[in-house]
C-alpha positions as CSV (number, residue, x, y, z in Angstrom):
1,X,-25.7,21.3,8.8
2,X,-25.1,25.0,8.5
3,X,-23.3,25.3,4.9
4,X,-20.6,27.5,4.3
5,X,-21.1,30.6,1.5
6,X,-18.4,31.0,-0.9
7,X,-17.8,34.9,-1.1
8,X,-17.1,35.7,-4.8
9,X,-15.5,39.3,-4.0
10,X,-11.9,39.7,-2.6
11,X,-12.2,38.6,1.5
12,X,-11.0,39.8,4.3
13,X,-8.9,38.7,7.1
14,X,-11.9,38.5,9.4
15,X,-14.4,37.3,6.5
16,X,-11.7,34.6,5.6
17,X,-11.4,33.5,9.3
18,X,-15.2,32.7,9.5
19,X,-14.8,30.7,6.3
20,X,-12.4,28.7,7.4
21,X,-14.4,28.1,10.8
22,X,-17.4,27.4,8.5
23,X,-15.8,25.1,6.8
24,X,-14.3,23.0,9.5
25,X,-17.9,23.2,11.9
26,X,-19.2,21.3,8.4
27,X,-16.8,18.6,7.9
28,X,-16.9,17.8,11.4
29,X,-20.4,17.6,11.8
30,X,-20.8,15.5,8.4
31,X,-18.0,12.7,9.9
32,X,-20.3,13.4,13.4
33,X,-23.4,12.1,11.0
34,X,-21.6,9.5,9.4
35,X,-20.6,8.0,12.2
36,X,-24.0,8.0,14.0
37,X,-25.7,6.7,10.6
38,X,-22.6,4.1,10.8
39,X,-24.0,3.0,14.5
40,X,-27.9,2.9,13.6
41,X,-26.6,0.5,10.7
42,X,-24.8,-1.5,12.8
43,X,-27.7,-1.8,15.3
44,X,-30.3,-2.8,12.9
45,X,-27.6,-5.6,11.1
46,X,-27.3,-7.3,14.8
47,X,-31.3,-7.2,15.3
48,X,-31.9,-8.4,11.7
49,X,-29.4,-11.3,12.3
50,X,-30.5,-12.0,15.7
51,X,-34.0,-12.4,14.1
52,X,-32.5,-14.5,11.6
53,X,-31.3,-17.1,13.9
54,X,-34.6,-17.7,15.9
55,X,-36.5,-18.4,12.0
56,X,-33.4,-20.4,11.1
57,X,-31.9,-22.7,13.5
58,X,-28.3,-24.0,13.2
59,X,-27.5,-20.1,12.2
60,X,-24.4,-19.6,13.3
61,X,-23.2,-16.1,15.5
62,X,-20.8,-14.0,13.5
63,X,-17.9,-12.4,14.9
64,X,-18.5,-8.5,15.4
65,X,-16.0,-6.2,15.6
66,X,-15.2,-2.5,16.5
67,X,-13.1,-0.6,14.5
68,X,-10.7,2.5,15.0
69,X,-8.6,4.1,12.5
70,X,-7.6,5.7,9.7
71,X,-7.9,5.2,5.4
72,X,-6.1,2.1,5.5
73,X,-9.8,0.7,7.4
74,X,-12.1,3.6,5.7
75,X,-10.9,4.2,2.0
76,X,-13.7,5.6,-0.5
77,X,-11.9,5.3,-3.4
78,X,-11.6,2.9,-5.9
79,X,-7.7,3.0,-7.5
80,X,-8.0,6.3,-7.0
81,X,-11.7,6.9,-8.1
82,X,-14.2,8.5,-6.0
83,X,-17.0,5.9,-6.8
84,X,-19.8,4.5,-4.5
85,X,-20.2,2.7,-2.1
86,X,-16.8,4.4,-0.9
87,X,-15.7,1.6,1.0
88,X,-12.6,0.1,-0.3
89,X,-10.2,-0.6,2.8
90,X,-9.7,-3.4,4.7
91,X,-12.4,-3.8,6.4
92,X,-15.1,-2.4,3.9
93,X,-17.5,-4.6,1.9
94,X,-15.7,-5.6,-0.5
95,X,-13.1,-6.8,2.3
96,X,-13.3,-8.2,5.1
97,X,-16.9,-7.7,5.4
98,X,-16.8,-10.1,2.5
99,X,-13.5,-12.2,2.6
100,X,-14.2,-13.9,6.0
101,X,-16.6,-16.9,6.4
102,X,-18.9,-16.4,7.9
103,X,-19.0,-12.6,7.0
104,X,-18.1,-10.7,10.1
105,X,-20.5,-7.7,11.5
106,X,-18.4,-4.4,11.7
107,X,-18.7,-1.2,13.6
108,X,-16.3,0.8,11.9
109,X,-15.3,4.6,13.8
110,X,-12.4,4.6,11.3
111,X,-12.2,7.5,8.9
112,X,-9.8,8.4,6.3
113,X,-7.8,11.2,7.2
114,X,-8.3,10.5,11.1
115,X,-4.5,11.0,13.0
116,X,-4.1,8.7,15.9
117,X,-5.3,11.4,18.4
118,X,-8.3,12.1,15.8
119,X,-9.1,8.5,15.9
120,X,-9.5,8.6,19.5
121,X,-10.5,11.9,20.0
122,X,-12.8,12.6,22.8
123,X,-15.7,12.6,21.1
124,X,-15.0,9.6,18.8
125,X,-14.4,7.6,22.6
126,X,-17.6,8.6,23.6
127,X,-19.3,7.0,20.9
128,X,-17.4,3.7,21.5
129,X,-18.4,4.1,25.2
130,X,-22.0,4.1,24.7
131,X,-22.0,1.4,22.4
132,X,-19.7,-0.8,24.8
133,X,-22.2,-0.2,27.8
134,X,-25.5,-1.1,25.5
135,X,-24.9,-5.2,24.9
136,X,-28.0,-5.4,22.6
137,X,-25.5,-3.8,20.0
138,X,-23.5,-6.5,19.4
139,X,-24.2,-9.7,18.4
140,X,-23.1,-12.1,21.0
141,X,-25.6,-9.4,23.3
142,X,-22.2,-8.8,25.4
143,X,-19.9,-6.5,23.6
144,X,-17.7,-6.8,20.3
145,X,-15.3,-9.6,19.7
146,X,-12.6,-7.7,18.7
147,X,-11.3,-4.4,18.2
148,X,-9.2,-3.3,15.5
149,X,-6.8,-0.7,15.2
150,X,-5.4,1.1,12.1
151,X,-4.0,4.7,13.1
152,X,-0.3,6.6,13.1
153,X,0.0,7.0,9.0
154,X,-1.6,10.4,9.2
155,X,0.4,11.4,12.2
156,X,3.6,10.8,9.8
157,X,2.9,11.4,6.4
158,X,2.0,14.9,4.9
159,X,3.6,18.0,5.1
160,X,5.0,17.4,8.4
161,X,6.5,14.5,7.4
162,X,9.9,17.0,6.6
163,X,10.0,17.4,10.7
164,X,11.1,13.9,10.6
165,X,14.1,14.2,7.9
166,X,17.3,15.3,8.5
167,X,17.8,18.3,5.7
168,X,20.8,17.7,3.4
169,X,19.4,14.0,2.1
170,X,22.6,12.1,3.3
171,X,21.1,10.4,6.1
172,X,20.5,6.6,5.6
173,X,17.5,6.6,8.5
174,X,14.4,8.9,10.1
175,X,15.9,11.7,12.1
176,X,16.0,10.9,15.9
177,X,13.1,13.4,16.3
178,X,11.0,10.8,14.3
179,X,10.8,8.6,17.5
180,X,8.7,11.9,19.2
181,X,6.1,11.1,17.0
182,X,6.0,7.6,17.2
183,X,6.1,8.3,21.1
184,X,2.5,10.6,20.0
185,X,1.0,7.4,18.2
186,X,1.9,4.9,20.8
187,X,0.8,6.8,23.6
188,X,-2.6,6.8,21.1
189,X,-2.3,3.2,21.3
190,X,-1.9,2.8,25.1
191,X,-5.3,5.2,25.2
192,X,-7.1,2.7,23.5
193,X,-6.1,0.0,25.5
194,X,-7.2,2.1,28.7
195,X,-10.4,2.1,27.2
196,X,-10.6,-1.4,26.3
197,X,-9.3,-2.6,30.1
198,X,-12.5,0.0,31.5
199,X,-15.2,-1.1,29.2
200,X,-14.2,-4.1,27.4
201,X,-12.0,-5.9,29.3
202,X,-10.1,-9.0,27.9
203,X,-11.3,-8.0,24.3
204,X,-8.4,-8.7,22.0
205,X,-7.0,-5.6,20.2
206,X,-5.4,-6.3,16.8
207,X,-3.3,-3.1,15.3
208,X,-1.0,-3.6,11.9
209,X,2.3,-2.2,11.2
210,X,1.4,-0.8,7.5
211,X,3.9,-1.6,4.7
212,X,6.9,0.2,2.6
213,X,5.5,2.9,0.7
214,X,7.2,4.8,-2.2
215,X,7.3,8.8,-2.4
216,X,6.5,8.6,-6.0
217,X,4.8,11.8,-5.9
218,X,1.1,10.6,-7.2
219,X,-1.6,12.1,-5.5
220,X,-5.1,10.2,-4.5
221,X,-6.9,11.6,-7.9
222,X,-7.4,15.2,-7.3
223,X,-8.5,15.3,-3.6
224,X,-5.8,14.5,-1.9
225,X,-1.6,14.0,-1.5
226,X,0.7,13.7,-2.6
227,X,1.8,13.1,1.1
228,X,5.7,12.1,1.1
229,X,7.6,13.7,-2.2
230,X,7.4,16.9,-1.1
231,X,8.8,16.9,2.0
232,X,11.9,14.5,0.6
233,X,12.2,17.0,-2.0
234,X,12.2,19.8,0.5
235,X,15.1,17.6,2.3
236,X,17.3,17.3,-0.5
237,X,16.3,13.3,-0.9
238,X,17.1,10.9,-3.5
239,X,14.6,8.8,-4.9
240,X,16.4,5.7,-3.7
241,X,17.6,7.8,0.0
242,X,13.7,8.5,0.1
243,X,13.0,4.7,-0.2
244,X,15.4,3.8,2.6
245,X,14.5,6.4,4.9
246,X,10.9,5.4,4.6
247,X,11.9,1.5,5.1
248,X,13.3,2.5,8.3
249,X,10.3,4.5,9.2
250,X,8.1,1.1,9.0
251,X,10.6,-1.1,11.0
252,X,10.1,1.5,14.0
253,X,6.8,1.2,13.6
254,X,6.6,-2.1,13.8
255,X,9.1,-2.3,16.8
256,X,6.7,0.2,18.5
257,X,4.0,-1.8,18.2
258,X,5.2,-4.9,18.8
259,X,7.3,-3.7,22.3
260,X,3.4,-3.1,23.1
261,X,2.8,-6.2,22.4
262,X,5.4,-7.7,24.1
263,X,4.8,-5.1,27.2
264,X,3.9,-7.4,30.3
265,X,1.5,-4.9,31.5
266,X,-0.6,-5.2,28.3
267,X,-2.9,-8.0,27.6
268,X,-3.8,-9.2,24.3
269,X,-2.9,-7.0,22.1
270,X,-1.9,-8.2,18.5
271,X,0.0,-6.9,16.0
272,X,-0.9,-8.4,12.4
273,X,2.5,-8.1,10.4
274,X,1.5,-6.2,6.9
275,X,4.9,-5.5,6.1
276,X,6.2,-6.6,2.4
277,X,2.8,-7.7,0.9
278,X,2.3,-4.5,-1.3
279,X,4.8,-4.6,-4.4
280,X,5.2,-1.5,-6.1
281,X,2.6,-2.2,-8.7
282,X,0.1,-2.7,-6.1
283,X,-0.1,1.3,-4.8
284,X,-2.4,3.2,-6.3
285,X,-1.3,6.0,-4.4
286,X,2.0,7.4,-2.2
287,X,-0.3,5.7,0.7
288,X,-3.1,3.5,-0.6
289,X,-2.5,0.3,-2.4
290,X,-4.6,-0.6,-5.5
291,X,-7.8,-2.7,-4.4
292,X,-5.9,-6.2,-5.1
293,X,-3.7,-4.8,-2.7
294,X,-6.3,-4.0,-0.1
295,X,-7.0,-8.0,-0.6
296,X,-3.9,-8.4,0.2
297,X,-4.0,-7.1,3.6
298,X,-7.6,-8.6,4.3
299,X,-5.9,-12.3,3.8
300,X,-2.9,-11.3,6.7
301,X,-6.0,-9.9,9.2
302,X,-7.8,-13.2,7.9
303,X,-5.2,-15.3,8.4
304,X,-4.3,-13.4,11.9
305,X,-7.9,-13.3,13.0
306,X,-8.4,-17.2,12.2
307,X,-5.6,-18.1,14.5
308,X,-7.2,-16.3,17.5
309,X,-11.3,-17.2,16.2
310,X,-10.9,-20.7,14.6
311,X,-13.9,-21.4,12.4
312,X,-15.4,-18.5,12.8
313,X,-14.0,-16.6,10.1
């Protein structure tokens, strides 16, 4: 990885152009390596349990599943600590790596920060592809159980999150131009299903709707947010306009996702309701619930997940 050099003398336009290029080449390649590392770790978890169960009869095949999205699926904080092993969201260790019985094996593509059309960039697919096609990489020597989706927060919240208000702070609901976006997310969701149909057809896909967040201002520690005041400020919001505008933002959402659901032409495709299980002590963040509130949401993709896999998790 080529590392940028931090000039220490006034820049100029041209000098500050490379930076910025520098900078972006780097944390693209370092999610590129993570990622990778992500899919040798997987590998060599299949082979060692595969192992396993010829030493140890009666072993059991865990579920395995493939994973696309955003913080909510890959959060490396801790209540809003940066501490290792940076693996806090729903489907990290602590979750439902841990929470379901027996533990499930997870490829996760997810990365915080990651915008629906990030998540399933081109390069991100790829990946997935050549993981699909090789069936030694999962553990039922076919292809992943399920895949699950978390992706359309980043699309919506952050500074562009004031395209979606209407300026003056007196409307009750998301401006209509909040449904282009969701329109940008849910054509990000009928990707992925294109790419489940070609290389992992009749694979369930299970998405979730997120829950009602609070624009309370408080960033993620230093590094990052905060993603919704601002823009309500900007907008001339209330705290309590802020809080109903964002309600409705979730219940379109969720309509979005579950009129895909619902969609004849799409096959199984689930969407686990997360809606109303983070109160407001539970965020740690604008975004990000506290880590009893990532349990939370591990219990409704456990208790989702255990309706469509009985006893296997």
């Amino acid at each position: 990885m080529v590392h940028p050099t931090i000039p220490t003398a006034a820049m100029s336009k041209g000098e500050r152009l490379l930076l910025e290029r520098q900078l972006r080449e780097a944390q693209k390649q370092a999610i590129e390596d993570e990622l990778e590392e992500r899919i040798r770790d997987h590998a060599r978890d299949v082979w060692r349990q595969d192992q396993a169960r010829q030493f140890q009869k009666g072993t059991s095949v865990p579920l395995d599943f493939l994973t696309f999205g955003d913080s909510w699926f890959d959060y490396p904080l801790e209540d809003n600590l940066a501490l290792p092993p940076w693996d806090f969201g729903i489907t990290g260790i602590f979750n439902l790596k841990a929470l379901g019985t027996p533990h499930p094996t997870i490829l996760s593509l997810a990365h915080w920060g990651f915008a629906s059309t990030q998540a399933l960039s081109w390069q991100v697919q790829d990946k997935a592809i050549k993981a699909l096609r090789s069936p030694s990489q999962w553990n039922n020597g076919k292809g992943p159980d399920a895949i699950l989706a978390s992706f359309g927060g980043d699309d919506i919240a952050g500074d562009q999150l004031a395209i979606y208000l209407t300026y003056g702070g007196h409307a009750a609901t998301a401006d209509a131009r909040f449904q282009a976006v969701l329109s940008l997310v849910e054509a990000s969701y009928l990707d992925l299903i294109a790419l489940r149909d070609t290389f992992a057809p009749g694979v369930p896909i299970f998405a979730h709707s997120y829950d009602y967040p609070l624009a309370s201002g408080r960033p993620a520690d230093s590094l990052a947010g905060p993603w919704l005041k601002p823009s309500f400020d900007f907008a001339l919001y209330s705290a309590a306009g802020a809080k109903t505008v964002l309600h409705d933002m979730i219940v379109k959402f969720h309509a979005m996702l579950t009129g895909l659901a619902a969609n004849p032409n799409v096959k199984e495709f689930h969407v686990i309701d997360t809606r109303g299980l983070i109160l407001a002590n539970d965020w740690s963040n604008e975004i990000h619930p506290k880590p009893d509130g990532f349990v939370k949401l591990t219990e409704q993709f456990l208790k989702d997940l255990r309706v469509r896999f009985p006893g296997r998790i």
